[in-house]
N, CA, C and O of each residue as an XYZ file, in Angstrom:
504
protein
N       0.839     -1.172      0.000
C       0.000      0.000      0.000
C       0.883      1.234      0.000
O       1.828      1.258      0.788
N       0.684      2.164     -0.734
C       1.435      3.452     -0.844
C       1.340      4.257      0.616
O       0.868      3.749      1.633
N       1.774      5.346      0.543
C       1.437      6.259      2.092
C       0.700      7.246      0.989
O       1.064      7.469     -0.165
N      -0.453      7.771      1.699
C      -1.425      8.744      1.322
C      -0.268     10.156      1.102
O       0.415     10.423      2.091
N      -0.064     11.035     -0.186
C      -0.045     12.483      0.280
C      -0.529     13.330      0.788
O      -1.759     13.350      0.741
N       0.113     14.330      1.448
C      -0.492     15.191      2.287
C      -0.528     16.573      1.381
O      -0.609     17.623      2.019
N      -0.468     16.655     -0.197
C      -0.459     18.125     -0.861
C      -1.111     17.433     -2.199
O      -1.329     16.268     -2.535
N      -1.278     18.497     -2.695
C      -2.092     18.074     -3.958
C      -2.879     19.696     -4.343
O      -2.970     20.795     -3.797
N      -3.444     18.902     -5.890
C      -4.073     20.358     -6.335
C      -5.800     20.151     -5.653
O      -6.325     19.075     -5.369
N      -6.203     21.063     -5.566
C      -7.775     21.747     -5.068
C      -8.583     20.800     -5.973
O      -8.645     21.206     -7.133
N      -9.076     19.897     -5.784
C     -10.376     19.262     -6.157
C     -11.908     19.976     -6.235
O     -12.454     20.585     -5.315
N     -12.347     19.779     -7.332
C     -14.077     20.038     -6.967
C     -14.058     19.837     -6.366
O     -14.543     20.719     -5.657
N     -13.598     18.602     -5.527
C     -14.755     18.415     -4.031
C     -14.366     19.221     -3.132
O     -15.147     19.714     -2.317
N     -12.826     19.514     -3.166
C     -12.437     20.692     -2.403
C     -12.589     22.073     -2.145
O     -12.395     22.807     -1.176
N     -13.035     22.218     -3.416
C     -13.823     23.544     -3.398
C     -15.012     23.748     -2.693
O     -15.099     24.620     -1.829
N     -15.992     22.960     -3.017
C     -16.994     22.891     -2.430
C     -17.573     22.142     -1.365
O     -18.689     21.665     -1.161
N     -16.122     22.188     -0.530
C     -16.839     21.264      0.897
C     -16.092     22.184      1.812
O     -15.328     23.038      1.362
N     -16.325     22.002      3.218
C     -16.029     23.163      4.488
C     -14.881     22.040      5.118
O     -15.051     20.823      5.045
N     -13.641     22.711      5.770
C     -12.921     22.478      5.999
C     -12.970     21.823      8.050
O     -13.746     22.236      8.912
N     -12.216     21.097      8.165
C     -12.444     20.873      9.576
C     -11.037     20.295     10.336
O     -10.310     19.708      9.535
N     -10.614     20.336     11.450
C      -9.182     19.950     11.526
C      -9.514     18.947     12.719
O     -10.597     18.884     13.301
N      -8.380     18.173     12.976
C      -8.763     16.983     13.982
C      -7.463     16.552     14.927
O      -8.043     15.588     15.428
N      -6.460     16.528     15.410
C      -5.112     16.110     16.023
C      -5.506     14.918     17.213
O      -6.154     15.157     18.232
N      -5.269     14.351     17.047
C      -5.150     13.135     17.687
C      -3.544     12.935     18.602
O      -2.536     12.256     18.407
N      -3.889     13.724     19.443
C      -1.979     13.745     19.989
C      -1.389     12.376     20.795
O      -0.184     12.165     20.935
N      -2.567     11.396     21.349
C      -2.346      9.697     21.444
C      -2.772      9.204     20.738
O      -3.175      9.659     19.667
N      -2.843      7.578     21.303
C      -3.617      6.947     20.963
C      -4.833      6.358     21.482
O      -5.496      5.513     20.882
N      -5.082      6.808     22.547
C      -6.215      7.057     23.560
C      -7.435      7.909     22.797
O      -8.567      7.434     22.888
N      -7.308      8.744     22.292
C      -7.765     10.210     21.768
C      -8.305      9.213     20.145
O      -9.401      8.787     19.780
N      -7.147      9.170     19.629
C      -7.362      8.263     18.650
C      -8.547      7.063     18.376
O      -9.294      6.825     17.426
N      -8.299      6.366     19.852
C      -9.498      5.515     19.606
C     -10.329      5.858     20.033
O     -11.126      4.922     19.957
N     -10.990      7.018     20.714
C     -11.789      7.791     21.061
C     -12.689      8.614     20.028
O     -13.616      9.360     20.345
N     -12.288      8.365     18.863
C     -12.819      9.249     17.770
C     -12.535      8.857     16.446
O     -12.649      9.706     15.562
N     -12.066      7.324     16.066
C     -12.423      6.857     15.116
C     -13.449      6.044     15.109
O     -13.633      5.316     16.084
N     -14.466      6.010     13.811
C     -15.333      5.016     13.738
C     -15.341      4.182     12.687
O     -15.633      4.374     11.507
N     -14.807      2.772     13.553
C     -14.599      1.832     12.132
C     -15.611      1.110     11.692
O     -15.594      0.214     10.847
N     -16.812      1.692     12.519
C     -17.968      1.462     11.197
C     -18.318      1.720     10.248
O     -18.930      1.037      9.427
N     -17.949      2.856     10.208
C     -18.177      3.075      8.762
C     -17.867      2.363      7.858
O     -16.956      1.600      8.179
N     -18.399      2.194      6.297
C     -18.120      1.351      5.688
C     -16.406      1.661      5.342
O     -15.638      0.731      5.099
N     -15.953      3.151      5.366
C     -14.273      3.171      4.453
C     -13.973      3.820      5.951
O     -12.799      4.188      5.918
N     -14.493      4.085      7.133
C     -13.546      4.175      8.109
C     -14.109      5.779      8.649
O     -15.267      5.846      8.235
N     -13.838      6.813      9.242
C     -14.487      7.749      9.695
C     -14.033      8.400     11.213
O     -13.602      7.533     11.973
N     -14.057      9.652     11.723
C     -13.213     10.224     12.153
C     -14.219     10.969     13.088
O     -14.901     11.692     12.361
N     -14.501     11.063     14.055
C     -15.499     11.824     15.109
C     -14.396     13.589     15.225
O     -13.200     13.582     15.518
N     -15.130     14.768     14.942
C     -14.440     15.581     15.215
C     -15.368     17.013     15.810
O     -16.104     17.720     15.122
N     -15.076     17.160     17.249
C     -15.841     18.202     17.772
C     -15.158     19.321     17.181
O     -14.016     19.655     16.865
N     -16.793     19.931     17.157
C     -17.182     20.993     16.764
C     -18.366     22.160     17.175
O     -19.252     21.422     17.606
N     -18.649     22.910     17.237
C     -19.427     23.489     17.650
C     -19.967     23.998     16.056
O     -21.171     24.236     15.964
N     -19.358     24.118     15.175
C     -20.254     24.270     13.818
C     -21.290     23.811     13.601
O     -21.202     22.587     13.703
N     -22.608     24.234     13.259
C     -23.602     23.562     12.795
C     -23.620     23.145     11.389
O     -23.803     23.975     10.499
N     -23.427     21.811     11.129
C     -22.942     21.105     10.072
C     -24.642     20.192      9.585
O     -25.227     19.597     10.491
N     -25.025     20.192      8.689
C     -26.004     19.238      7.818
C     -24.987     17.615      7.338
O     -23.892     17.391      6.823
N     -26.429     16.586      8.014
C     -25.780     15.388      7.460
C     -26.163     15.480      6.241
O     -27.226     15.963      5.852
N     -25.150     14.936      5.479
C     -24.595     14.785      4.144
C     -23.286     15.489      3.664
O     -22.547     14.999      2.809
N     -23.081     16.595      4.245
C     -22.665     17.382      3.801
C     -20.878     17.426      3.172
O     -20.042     17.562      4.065
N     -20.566     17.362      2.334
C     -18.962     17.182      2.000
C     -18.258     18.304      3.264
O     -18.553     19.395      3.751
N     -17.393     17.483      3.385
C     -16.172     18.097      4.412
C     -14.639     17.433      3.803
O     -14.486     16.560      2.949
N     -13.418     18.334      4.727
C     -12.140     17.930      4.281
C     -11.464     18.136      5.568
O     -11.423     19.260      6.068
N     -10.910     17.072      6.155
C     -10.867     16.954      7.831
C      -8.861     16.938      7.377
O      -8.345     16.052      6.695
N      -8.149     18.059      7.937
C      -7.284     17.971      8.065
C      -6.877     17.253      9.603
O      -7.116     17.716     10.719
N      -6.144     15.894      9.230
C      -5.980     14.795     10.501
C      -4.781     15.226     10.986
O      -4.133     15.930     10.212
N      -4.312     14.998     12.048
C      -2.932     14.803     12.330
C      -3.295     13.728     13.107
O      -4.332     13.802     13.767
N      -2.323     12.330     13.146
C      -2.433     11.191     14.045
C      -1.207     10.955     14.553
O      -0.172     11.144     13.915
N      -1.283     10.349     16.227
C       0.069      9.967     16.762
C       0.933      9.488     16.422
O       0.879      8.344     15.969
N       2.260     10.296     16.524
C       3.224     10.020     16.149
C       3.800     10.016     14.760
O       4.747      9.341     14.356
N       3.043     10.916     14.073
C       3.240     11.395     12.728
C       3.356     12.244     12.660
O       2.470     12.950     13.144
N       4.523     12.901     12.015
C       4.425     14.194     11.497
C       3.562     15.027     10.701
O       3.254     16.167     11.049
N       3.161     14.475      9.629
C       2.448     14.963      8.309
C       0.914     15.372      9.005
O       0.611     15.073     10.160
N       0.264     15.915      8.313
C      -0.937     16.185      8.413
C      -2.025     15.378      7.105
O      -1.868     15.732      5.937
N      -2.593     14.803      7.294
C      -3.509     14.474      5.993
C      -4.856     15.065      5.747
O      -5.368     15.631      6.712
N      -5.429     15.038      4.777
C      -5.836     16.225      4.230
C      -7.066     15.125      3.722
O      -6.852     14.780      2.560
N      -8.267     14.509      4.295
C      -8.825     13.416      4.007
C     -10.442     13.998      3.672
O     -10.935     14.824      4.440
N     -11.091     13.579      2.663
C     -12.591     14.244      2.479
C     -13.594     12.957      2.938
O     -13.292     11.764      2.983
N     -14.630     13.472      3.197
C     -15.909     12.558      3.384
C     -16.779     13.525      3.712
O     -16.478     14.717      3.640
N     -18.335     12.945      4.236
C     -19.388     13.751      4.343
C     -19.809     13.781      5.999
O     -19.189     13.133      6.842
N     -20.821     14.534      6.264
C     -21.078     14.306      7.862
C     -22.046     12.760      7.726
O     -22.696     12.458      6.725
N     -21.960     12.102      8.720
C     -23.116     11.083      8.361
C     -23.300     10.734      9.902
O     -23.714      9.633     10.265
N     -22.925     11.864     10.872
C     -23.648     11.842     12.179
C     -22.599     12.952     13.138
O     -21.419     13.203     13.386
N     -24.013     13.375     13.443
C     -24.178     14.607     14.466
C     -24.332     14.755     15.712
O     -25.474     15.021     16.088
N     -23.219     14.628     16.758
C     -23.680     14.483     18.101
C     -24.071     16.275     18.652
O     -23.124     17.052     18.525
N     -25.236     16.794     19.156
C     -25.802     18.360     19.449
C     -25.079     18.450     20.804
O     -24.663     17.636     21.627
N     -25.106     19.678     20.692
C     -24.757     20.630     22.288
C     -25.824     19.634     23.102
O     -26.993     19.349     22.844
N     -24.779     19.144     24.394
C     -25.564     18.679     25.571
C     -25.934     17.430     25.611
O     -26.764     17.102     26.459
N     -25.413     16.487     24.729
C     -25.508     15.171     24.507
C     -25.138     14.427     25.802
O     -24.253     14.579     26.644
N     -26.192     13.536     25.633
C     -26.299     12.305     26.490
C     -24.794     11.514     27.100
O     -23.969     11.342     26.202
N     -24.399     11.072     28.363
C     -23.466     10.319     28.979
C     -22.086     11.249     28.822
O     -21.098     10.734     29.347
N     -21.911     12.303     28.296
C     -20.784     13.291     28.619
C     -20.115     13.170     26.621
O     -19.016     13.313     26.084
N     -20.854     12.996     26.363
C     -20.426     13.028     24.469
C     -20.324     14.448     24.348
O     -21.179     15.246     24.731
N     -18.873     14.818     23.613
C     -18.654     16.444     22.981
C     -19.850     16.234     21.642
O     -20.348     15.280     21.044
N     -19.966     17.965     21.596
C     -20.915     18.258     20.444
C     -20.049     18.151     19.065
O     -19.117     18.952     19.146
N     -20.030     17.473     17.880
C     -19.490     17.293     16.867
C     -20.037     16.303     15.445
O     -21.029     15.707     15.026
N     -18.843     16.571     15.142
C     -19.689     15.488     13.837
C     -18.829     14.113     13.268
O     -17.620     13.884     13.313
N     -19.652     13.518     12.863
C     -18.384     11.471     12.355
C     -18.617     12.322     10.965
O     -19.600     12.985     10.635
N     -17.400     12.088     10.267
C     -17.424     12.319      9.244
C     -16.950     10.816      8.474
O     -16.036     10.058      8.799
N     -17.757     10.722      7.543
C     -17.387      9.086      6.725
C     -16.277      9.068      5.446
O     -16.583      9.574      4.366
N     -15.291      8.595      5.614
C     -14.371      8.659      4.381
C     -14.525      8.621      3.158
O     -15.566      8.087      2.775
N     -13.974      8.931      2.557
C     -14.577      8.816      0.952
C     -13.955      7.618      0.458
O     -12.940      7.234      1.039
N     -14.529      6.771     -0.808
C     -14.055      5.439     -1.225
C     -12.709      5.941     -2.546
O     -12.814      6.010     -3.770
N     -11.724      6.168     -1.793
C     -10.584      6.574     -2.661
C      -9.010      6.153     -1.876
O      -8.820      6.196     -0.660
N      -8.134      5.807     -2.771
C      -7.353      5.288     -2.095
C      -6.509      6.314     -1.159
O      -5.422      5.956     -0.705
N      -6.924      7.314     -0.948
C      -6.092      8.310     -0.235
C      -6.845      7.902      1.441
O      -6.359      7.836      2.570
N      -7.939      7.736      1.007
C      -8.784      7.738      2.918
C      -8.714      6.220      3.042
O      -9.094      5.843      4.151
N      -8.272      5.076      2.080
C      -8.126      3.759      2.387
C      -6.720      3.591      2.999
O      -6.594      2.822      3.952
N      -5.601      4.296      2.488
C      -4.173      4.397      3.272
C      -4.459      5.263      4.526
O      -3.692      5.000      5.451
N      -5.150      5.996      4.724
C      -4.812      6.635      6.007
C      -6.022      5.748      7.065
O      -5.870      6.016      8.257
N      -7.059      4.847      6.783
C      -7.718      4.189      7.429
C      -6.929      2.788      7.941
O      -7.204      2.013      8.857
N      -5.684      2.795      6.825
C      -5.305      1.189      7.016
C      -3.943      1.848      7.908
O      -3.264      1.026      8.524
N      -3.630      2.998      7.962
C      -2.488      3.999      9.529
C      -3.570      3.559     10.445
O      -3.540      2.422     10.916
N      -4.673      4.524     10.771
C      -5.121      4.491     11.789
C      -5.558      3.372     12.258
O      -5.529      3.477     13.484
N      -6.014      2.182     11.902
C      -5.968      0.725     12.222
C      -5.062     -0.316     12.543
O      -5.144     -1.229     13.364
N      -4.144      0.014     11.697
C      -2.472     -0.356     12.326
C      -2.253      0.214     13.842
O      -1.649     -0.418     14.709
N      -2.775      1.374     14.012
C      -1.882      1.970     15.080
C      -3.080      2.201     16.436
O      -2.812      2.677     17.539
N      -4.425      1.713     15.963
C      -4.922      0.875     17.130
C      -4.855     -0.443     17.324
O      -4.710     -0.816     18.488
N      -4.925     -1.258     16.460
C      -4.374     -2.563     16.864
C      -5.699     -3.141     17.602
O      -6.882     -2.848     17.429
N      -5.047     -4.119     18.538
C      -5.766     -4.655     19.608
C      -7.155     -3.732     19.622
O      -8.299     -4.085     19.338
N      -6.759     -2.680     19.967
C      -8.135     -1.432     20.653
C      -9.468     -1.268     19.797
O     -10.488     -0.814     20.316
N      -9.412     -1.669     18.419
C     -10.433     -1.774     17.828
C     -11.533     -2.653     18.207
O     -12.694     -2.521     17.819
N     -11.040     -3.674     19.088
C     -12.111     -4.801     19.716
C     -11.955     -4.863     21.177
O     -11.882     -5.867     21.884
N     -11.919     -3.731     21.482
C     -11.561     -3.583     23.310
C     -13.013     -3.649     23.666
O     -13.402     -4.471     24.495
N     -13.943     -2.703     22.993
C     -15.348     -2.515     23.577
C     -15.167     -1.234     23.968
O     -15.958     -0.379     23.570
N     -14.389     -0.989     24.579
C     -14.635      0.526     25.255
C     -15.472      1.394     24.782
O     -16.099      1.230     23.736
N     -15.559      2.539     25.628
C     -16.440      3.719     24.891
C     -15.931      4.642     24.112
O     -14.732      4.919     24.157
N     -16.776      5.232     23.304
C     -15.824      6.265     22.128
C     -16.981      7.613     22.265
O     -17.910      7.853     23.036
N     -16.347      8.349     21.037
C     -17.410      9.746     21.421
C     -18.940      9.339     20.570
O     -19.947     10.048     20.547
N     -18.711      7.649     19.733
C     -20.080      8.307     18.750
C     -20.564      6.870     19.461
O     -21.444      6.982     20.314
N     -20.003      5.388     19.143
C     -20.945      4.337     19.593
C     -20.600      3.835     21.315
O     -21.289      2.969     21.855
């Protein structure tokens, strides 16, 4: 598998989707806010923006122990509101797009939970 770039030229989709940033400075945090349900993988990122599901987004990631930043698109496809239930931040899962740029950075962030993907624990969305 290649490593995803982190530069590139402005896409339609880039144009027309809202930008959002995410740092993951463990891996605690990390598994706290990925959702590997999604079908290509997906990224929980508070926000206080009021965001529409569907909506194209471009989630600049940073994940532990990486330098680079990746620069990954998908849509909202769930909305946790101000004041959510059991101590959940207000934000949005954003779902990856089916391209090999969000399939290399889904097959990082799965590498680098490991084990933790089947711990059970709690996360910010399930």
């Amino acid at each position: 598998m290649t490593e995803p770039t982190t530069t590139g030229a402005a896409s339609a989709f880039a144009l027309r989707s809202s930008m959002l940033q995410f740092s993951a400075p463990d891996v605690t945090t990390l598994y706290a806010h990925y959702i590997s349900k999604f079908q290509n993988g997906g990224i929980f990122v508070p926000t206080s923006r009021t965001m529409e599901l569907g909506a194209e987004v471009i989630v600049a990631l940073t994940l532990p122990e990486r330098p680079e930043r990746f620069a990954i698109g998908g849509r909202v496809a769930w909305v946790t509101p101000a004041q959510a239930q059991h101590g959940r931040s207000q934000g949005v899962g954003v779902a990856f797009q089916d391209d090999d740029k969000s399939k290399a950075v889904r097959a990082i962030i799965e590498a680098t939970l490991g084990g933790m993907l089947t711990s059970g624990r709690g996360t910010q969305t399930f």
